[in-house]
PQR file of N, CA, C, O and H, with PARSE charges and radii, in Angstrom:
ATOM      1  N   UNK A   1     152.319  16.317 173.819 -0.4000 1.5000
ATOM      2  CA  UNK A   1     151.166  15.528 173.446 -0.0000 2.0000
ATOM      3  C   UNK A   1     150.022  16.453 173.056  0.5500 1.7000
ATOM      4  O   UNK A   1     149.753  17.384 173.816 -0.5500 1.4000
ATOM      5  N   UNK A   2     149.271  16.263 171.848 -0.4000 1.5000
ATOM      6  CA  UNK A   2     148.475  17.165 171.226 -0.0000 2.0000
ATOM      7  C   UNK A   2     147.082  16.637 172.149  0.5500 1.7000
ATOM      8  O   UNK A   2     146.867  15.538 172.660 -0.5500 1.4000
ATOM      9  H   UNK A   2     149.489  15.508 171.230  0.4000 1.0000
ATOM     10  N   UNK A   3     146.066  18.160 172.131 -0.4000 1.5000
ATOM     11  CA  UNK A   3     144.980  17.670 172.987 -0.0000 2.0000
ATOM     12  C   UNK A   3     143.976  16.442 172.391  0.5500 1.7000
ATOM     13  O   UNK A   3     144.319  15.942 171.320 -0.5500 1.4000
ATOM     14  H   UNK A   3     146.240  19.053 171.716  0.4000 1.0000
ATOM     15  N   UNK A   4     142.945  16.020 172.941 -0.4000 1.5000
ATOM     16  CA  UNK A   4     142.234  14.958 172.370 -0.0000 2.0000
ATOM     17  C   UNK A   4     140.965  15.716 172.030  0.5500 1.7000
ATOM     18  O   UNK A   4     140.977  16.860 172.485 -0.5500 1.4000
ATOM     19  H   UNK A   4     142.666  16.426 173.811  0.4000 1.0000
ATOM     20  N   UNK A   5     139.778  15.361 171.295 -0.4000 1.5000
ATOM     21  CA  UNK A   5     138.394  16.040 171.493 -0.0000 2.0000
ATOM     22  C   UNK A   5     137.870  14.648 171.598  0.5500 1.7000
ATOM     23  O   UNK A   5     138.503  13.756 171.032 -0.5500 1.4000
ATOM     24  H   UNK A   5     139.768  14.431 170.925  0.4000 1.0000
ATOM     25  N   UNK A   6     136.783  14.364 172.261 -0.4000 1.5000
ATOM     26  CA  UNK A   6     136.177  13.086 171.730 -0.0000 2.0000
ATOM     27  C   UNK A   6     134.312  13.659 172.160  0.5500 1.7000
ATOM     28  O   UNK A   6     133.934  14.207 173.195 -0.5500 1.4000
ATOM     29  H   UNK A   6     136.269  15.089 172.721  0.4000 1.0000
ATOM     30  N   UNK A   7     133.625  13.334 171.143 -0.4000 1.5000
ATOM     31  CA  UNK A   7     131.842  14.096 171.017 -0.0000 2.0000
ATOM     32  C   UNK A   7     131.370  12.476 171.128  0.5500 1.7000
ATOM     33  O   UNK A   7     131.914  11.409 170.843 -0.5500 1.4000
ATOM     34  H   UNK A   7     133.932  12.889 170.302  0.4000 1.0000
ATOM     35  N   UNK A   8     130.390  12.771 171.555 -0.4000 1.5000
ATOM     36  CA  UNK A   8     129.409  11.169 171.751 -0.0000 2.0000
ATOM     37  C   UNK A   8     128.431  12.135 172.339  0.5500 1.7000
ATOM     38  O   UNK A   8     128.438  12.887 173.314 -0.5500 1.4000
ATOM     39  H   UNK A   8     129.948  13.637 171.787  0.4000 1.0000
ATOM     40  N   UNK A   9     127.255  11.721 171.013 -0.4000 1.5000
ATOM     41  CA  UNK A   9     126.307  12.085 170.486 -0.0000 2.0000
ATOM     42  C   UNK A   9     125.142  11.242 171.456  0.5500 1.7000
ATOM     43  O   UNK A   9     125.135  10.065 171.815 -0.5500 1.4000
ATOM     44  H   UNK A   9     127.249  11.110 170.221  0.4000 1.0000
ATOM     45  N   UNK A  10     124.445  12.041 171.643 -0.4000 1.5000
ATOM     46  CA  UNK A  10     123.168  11.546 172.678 -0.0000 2.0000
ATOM     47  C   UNK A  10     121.362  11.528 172.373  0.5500 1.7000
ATOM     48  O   UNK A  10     120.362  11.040 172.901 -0.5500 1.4000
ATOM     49  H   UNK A  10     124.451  12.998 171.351  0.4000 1.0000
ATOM     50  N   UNK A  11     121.858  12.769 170.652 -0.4000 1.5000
ATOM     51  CA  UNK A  11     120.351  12.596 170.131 -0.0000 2.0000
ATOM     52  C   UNK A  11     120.004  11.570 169.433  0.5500 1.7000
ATOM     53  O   UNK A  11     120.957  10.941 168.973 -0.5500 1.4000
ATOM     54  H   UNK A  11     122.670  13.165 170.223  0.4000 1.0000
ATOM     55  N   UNK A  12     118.760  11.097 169.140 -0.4000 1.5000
ATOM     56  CA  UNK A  12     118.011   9.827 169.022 -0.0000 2.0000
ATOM     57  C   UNK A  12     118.764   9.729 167.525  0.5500 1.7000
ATOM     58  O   UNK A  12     119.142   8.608 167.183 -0.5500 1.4000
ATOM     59  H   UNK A  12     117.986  11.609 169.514  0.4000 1.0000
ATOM     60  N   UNK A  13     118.965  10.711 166.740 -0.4000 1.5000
ATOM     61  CA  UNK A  13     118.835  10.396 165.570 -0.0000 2.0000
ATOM     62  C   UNK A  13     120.629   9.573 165.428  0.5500 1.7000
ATOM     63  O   UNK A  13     120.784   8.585 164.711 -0.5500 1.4000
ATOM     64  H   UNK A  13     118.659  11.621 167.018  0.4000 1.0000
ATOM     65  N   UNK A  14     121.727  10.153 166.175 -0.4000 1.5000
ATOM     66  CA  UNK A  14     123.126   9.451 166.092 -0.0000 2.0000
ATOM     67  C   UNK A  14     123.367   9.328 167.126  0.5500 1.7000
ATOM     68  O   UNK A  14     124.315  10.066 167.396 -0.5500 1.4000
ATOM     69  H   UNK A  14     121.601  10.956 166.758  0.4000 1.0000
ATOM     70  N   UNK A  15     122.931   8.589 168.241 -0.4000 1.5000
ATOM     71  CA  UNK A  15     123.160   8.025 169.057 -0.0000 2.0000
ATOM     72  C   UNK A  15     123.483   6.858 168.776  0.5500 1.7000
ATOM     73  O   UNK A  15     122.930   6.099 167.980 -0.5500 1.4000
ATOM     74  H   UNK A  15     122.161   7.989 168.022  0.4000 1.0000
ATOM     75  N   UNK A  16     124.996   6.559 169.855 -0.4000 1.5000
ATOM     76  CA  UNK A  16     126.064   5.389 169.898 -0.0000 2.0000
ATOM     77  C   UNK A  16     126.913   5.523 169.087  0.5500 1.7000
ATOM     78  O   UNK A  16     127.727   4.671 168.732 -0.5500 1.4000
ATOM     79  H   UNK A  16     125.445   7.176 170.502  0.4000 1.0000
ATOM     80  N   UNK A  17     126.753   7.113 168.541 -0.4000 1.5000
ATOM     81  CA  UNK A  17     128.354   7.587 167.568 -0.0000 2.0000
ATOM     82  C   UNK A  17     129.051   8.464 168.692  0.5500 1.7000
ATOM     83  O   UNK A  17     128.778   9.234 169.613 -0.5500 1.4000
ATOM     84  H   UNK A  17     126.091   7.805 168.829  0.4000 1.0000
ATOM     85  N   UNK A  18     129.938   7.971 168.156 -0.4000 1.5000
ATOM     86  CA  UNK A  18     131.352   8.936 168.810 -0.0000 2.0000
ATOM     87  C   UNK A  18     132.113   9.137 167.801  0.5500 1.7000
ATOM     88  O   UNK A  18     132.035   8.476 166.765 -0.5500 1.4000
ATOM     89  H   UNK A  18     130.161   7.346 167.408  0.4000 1.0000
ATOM     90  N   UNK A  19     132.954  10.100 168.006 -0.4000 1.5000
ATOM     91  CA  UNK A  19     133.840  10.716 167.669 -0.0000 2.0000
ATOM     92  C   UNK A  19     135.024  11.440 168.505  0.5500 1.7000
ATOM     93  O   UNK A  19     134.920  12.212 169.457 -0.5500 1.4000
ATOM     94  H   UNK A  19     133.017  10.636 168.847  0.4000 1.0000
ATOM     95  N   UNK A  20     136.462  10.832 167.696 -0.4000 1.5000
ATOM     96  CA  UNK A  20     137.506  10.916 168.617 -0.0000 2.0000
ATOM     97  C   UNK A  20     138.778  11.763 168.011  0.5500 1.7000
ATOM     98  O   UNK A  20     139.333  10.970 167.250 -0.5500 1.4000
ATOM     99  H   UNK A  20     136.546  10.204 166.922  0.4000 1.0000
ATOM    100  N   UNK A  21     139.227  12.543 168.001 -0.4000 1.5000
ATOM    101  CA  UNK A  21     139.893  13.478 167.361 -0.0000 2.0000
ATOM    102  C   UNK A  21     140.990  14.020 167.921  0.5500 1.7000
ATOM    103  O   UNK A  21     140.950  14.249 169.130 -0.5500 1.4000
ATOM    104  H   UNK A  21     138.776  13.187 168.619  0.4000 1.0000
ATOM    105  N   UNK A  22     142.181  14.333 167.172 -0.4000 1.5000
ATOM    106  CA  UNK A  22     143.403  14.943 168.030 -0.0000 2.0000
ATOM    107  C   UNK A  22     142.882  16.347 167.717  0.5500 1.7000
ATOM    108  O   UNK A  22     142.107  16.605 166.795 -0.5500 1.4000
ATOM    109  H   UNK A  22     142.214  14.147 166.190  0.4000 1.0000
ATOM    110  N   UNK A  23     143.386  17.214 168.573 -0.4000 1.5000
ATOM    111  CA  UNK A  23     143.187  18.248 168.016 -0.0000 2.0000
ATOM    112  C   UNK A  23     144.839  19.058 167.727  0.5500 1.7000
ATOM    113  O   UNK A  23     145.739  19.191 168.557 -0.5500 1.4000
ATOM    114  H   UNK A  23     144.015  17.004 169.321  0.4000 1.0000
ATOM    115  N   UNK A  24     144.830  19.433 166.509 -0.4000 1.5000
ATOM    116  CA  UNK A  24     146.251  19.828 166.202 -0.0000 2.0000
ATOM    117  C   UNK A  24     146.315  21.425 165.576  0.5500 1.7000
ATOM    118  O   UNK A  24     146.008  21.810 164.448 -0.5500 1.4000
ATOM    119  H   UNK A  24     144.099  19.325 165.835  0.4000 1.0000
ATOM    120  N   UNK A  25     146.847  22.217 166.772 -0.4000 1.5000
ATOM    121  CA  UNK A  25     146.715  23.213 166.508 -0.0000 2.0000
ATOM    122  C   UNK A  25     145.825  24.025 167.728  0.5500 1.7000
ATOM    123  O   UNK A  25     145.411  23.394 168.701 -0.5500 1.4000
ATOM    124  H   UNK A  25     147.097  21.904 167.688  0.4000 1.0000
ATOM    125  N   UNK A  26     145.545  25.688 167.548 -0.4000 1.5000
ATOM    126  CA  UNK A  26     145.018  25.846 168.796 -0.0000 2.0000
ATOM    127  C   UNK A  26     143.503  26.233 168.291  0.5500 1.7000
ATOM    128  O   UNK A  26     143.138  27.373 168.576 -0.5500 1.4000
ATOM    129  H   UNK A  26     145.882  26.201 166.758  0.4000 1.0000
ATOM    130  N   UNK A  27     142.554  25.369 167.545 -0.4000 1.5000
ATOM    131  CA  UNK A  27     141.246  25.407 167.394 -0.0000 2.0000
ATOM    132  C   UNK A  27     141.021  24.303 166.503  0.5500 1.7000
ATOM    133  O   UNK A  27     141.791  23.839 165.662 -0.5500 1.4000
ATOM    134  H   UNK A  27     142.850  24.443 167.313  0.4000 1.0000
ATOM    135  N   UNK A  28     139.792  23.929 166.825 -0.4000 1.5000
ATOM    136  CA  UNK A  28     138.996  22.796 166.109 -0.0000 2.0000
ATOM    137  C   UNK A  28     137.888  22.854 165.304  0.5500 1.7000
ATOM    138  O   UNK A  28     136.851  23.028 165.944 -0.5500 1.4000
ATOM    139  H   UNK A  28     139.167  24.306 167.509  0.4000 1.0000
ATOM    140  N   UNK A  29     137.786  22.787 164.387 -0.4000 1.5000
ATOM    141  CA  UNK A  29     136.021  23.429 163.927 -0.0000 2.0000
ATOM    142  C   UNK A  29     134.996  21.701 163.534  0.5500 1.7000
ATOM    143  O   UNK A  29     135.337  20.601 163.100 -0.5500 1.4000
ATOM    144  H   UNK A  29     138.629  22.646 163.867  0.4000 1.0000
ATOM    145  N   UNK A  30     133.854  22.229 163.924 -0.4000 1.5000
ATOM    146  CA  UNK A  30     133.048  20.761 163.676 -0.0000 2.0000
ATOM    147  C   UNK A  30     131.602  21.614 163.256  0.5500 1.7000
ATOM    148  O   UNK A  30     131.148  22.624 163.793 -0.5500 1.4000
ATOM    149  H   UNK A  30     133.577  23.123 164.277  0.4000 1.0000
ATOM    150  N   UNK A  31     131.079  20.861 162.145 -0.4000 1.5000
ATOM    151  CA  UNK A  31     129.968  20.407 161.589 -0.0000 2.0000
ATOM    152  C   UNK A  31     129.988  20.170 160.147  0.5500 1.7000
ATOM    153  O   UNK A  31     131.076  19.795 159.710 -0.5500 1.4000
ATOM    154  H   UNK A  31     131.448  20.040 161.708  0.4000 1.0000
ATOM    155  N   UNK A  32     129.058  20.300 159.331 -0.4000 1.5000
ATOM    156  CA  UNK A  32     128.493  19.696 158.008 -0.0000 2.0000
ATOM    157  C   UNK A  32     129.710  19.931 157.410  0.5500 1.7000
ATOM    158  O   UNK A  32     130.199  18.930 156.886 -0.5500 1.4000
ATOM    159  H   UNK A  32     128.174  20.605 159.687  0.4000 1.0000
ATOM    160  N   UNK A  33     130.296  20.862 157.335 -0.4000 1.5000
ATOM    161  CA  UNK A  33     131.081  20.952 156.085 -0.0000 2.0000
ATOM    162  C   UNK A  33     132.301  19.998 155.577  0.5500 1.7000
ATOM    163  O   UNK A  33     133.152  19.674 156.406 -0.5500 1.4000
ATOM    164  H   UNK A  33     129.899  21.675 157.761  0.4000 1.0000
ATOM    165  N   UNK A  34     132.385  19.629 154.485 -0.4000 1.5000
ATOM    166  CA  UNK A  34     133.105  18.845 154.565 -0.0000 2.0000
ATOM    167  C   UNK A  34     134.513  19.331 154.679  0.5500 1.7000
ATOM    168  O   UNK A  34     135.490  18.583 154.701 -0.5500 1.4000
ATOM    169  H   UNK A  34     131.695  19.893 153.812  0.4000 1.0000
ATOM    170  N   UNK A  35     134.557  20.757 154.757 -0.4000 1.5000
ATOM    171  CA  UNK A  35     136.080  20.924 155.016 -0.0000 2.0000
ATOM    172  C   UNK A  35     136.580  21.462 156.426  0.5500 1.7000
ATOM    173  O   UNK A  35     137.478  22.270 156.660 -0.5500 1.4000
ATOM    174  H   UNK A  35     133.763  21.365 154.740  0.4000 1.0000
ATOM    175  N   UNK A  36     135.639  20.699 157.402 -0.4000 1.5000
ATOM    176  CA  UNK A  36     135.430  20.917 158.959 -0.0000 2.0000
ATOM    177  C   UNK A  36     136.473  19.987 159.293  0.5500 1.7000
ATOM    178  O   UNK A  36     136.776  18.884 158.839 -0.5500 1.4000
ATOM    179  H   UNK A  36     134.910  20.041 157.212  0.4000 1.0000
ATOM    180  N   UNK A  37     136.999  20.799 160.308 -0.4000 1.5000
ATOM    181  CA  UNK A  37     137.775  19.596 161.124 -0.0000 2.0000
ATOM    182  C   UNK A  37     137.281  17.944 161.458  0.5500 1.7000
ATOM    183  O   UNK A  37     137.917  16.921 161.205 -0.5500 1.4000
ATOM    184  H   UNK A  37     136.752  21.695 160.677  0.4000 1.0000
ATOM    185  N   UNK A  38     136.060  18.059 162.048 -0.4000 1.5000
ATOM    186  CA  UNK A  38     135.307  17.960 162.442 -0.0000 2.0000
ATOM    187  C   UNK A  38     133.992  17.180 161.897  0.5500 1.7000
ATOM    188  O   UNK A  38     133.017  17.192 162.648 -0.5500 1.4000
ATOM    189  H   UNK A  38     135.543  18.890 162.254  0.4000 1.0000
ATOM    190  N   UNK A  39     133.869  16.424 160.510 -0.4000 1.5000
ATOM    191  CA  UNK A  39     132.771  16.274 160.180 -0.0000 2.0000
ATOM    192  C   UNK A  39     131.752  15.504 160.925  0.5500 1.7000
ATOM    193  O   UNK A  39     131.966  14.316 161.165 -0.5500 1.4000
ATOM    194  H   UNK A  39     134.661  16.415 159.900  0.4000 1.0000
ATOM    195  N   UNK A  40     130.799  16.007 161.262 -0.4000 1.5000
ATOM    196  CA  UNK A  40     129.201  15.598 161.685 -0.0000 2.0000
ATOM    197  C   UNK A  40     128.197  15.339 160.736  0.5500 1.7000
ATOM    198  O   UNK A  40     127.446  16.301 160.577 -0.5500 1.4000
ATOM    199  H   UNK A  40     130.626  16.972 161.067  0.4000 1.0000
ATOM    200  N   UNK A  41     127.929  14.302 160.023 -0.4000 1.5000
ATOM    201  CA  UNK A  41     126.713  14.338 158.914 -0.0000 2.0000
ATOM    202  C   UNK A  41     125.452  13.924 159.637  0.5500 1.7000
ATOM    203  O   UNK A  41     125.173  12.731 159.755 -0.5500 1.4000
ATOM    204  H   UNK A  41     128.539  13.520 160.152  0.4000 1.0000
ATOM    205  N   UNK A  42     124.579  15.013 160.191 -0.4000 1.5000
ATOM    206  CA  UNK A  42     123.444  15.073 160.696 -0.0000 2.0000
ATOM    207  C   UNK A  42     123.042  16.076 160.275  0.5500 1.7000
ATOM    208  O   UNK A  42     123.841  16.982 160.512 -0.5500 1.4000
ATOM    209  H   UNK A  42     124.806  15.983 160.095  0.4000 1.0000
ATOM    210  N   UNK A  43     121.563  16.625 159.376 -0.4000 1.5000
ATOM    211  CA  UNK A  43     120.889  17.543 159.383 -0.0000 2.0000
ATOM    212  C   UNK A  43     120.515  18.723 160.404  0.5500 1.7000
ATOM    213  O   UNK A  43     119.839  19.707 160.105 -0.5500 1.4000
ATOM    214  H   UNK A  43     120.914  15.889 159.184  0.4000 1.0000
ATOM    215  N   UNK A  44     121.123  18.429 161.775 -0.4000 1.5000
ATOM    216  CA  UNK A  44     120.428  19.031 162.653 -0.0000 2.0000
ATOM    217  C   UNK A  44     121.661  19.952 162.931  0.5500 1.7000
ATOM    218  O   UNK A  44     121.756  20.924 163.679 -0.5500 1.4000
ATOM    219  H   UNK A  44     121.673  17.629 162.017  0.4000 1.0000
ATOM    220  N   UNK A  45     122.496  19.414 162.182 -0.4000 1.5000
ATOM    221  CA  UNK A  45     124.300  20.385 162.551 -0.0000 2.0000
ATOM    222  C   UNK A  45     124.576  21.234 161.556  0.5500 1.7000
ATOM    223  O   UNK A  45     124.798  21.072 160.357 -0.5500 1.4000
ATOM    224  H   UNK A  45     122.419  18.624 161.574  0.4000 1.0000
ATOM    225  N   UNK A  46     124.522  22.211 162.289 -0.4000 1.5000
ATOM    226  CA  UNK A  46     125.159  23.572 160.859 -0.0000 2.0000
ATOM    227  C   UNK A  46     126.757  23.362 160.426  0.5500 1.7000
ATOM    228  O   UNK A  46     127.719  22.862 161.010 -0.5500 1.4000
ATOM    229  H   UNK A  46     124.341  22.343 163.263  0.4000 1.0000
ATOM    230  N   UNK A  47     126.600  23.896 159.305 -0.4000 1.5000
ATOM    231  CA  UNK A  47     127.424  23.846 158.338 -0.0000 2.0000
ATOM    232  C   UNK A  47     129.310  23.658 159.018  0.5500 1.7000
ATOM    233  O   UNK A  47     130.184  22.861 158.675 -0.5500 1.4000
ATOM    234  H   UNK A  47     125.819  24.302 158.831  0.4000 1.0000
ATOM    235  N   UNK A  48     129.331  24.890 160.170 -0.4000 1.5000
ATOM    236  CA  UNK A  48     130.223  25.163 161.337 -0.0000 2.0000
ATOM    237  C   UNK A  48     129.218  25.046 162.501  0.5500 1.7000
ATOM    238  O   UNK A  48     127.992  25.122 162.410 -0.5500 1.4000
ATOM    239  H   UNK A  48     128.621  25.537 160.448  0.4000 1.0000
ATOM    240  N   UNK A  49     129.573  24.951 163.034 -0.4000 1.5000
ATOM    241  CA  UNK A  49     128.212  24.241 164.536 -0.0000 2.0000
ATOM    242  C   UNK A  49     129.125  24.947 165.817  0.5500 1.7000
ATOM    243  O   UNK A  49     128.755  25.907 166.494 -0.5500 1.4000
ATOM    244  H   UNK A  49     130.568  24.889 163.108  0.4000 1.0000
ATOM    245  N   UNK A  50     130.211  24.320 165.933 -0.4000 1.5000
ATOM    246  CA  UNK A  50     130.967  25.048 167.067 -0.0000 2.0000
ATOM    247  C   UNK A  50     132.525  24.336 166.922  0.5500 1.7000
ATOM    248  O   UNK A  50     132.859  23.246 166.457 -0.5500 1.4000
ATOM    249  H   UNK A  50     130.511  23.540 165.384  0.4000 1.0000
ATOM    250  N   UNK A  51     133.343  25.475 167.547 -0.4000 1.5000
ATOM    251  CA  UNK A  51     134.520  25.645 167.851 -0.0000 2.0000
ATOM    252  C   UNK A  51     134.891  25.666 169.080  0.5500 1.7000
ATOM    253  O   UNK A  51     134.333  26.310 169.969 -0.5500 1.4000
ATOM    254  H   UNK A  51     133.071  26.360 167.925  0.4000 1.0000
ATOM    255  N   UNK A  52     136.737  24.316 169.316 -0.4000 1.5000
ATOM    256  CA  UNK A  52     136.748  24.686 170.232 -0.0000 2.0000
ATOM    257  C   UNK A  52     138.050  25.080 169.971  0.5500 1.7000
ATOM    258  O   UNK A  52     138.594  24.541 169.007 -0.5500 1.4000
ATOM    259  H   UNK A  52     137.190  23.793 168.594  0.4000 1.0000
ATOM    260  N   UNK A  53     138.841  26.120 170.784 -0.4000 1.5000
ATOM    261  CA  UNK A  53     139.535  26.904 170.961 -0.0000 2.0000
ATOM    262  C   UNK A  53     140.723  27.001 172.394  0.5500 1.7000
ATOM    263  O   UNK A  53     140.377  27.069 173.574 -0.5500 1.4000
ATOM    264  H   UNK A  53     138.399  26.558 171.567  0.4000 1.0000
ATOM    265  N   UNK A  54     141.824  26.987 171.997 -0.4000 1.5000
ATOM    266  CA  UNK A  54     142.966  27.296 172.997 -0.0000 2.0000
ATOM    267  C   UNK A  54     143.121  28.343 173.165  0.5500 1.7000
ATOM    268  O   UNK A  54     143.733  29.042 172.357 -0.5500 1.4000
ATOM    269  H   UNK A  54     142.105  26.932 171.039  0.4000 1.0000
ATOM    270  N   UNK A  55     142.356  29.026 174.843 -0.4000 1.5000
ATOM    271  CA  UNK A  55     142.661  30.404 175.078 -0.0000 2.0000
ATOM    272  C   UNK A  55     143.981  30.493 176.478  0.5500 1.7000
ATOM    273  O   UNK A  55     144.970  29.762 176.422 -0.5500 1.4000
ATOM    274  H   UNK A  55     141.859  28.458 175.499  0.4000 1.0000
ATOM    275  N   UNK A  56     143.778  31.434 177.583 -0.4000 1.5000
ATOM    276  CA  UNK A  56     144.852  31.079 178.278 -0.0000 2.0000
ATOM    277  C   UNK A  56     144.267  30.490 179.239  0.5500 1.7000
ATOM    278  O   UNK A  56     144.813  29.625 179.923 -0.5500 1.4000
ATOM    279  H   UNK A  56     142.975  32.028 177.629  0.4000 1.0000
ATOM    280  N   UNK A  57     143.049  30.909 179.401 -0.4000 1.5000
ATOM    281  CA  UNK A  57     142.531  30.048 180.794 -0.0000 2.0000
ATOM    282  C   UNK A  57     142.141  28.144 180.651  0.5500 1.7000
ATOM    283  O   UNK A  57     141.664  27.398 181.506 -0.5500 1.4000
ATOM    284  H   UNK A  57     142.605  31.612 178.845  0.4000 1.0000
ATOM    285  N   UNK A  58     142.600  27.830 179.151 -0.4000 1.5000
ATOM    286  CA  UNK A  58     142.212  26.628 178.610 -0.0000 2.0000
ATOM    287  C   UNK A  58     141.399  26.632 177.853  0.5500 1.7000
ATOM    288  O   UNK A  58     141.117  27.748 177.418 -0.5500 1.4000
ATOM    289  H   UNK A  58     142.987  28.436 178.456  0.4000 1.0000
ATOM    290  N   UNK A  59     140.805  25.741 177.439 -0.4000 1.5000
ATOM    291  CA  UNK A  59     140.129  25.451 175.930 -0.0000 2.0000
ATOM    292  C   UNK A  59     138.743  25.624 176.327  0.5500 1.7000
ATOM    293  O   UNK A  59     138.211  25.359 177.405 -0.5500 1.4000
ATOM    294  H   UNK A  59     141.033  24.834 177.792  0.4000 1.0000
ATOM    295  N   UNK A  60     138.175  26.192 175.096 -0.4000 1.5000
ATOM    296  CA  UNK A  60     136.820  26.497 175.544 -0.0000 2.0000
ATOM    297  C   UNK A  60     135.889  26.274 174.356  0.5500 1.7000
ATOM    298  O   UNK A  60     136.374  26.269 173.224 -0.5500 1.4000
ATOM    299  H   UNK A  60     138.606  26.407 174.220  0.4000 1.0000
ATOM    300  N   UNK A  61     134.764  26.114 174.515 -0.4000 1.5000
ATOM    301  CA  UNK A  61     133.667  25.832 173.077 -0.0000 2.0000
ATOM    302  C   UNK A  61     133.283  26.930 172.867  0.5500 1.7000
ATOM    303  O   UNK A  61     133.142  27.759 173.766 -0.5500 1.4000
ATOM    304  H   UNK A  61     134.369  26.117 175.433  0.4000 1.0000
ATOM    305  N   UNK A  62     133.038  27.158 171.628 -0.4000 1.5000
ATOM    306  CA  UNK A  62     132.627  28.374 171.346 -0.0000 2.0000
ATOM    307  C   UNK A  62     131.305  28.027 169.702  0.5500 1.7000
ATOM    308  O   UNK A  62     131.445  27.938 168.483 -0.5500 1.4000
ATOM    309  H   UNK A  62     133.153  26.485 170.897  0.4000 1.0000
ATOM    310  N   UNK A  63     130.443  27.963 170.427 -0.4000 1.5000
ATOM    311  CA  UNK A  63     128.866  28.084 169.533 -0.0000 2.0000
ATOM    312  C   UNK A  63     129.061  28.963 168.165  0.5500 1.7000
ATOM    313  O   UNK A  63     129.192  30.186 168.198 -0.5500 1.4000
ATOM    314  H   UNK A  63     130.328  28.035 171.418  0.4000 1.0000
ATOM    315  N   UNK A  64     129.064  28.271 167.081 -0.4000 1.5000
ATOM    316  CA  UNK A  64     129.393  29.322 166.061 -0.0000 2.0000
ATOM    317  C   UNK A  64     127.828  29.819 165.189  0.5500 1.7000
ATOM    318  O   UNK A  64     127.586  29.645 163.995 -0.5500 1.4000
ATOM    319  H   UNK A  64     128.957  27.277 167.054  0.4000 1.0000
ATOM    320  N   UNK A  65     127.236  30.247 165.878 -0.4000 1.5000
ATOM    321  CA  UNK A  65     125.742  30.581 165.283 -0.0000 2.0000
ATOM    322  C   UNK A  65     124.824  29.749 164.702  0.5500 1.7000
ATOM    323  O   UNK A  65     124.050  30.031 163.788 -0.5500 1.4000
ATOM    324  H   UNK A  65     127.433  30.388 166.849  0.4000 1.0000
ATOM    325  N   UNK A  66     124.973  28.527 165.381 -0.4000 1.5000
ATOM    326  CA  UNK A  66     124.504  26.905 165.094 -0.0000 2.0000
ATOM    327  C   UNK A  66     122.879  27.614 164.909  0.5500 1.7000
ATOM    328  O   UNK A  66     122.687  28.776 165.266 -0.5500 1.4000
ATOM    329  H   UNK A  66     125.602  28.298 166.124  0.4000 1.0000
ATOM    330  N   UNK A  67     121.997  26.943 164.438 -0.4000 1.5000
ATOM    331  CA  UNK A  67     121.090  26.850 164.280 -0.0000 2.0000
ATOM    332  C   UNK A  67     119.562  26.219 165.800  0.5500 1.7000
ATOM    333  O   UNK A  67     118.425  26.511 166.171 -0.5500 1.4000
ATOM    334  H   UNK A  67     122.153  25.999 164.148  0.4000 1.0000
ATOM    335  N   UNK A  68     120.879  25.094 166.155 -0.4000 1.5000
ATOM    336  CA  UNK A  68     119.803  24.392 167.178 -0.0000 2.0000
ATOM    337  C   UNK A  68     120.741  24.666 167.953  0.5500 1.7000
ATOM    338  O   UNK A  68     120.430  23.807 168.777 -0.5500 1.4000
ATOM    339  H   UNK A  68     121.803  24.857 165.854  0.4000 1.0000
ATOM    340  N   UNK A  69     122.260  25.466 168.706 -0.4000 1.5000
ATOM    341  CA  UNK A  69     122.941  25.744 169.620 -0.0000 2.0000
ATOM    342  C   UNK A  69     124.048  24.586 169.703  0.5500 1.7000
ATOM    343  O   UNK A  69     124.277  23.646 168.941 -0.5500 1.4000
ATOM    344  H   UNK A  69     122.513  26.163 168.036  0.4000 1.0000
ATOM    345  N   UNK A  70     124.558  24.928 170.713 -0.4000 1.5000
ATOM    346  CA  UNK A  70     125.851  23.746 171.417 -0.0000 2.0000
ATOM    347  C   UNK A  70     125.102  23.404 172.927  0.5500 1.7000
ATOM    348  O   UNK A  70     124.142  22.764 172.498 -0.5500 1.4000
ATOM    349  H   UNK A  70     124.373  25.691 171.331  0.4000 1.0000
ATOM    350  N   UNK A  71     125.006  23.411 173.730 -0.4000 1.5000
ATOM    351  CA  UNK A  71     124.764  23.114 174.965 -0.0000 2.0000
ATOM    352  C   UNK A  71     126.180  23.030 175.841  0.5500 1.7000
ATOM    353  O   UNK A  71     126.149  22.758 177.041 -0.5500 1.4000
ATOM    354  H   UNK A  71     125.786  23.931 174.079  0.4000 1.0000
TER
END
């Protein structure tokens, strides 16, 4: 069974979006771009925003030089 991602968004501007995603493969990429895993259409999301990644200790996010961060 492939992992799941699911994002639910909490800033004012897309709040009550979610997003639910298999993830296939051992990384995920999310933001603007449209050739992101991942698309986010919010101004406040860089182009690549963050990655998450299958390492050995388990999957981990990884901040890809976002502009306003990952948290």
């Amino acid at each position: 069974m492939e992992p799941r991602l699911i994002v639910a968004a909490t800033d004012a501007t897309v709040a009550g979006s979610a997003w639910d995603r298999r993830v296939e493969g051992e990384e995920l990429i999310a933001g603007r771009d449209p050739g992101a895993d991942l698309v986010l259409e919010d101004l406040s999301v860089s182009l690549q925003h963050f990655r998450i990644a299958q390492e050995e200790t388990g999957w981990k996010l990884h901040d890809e030089d976002s502009r306003h961060g990952t948290p």
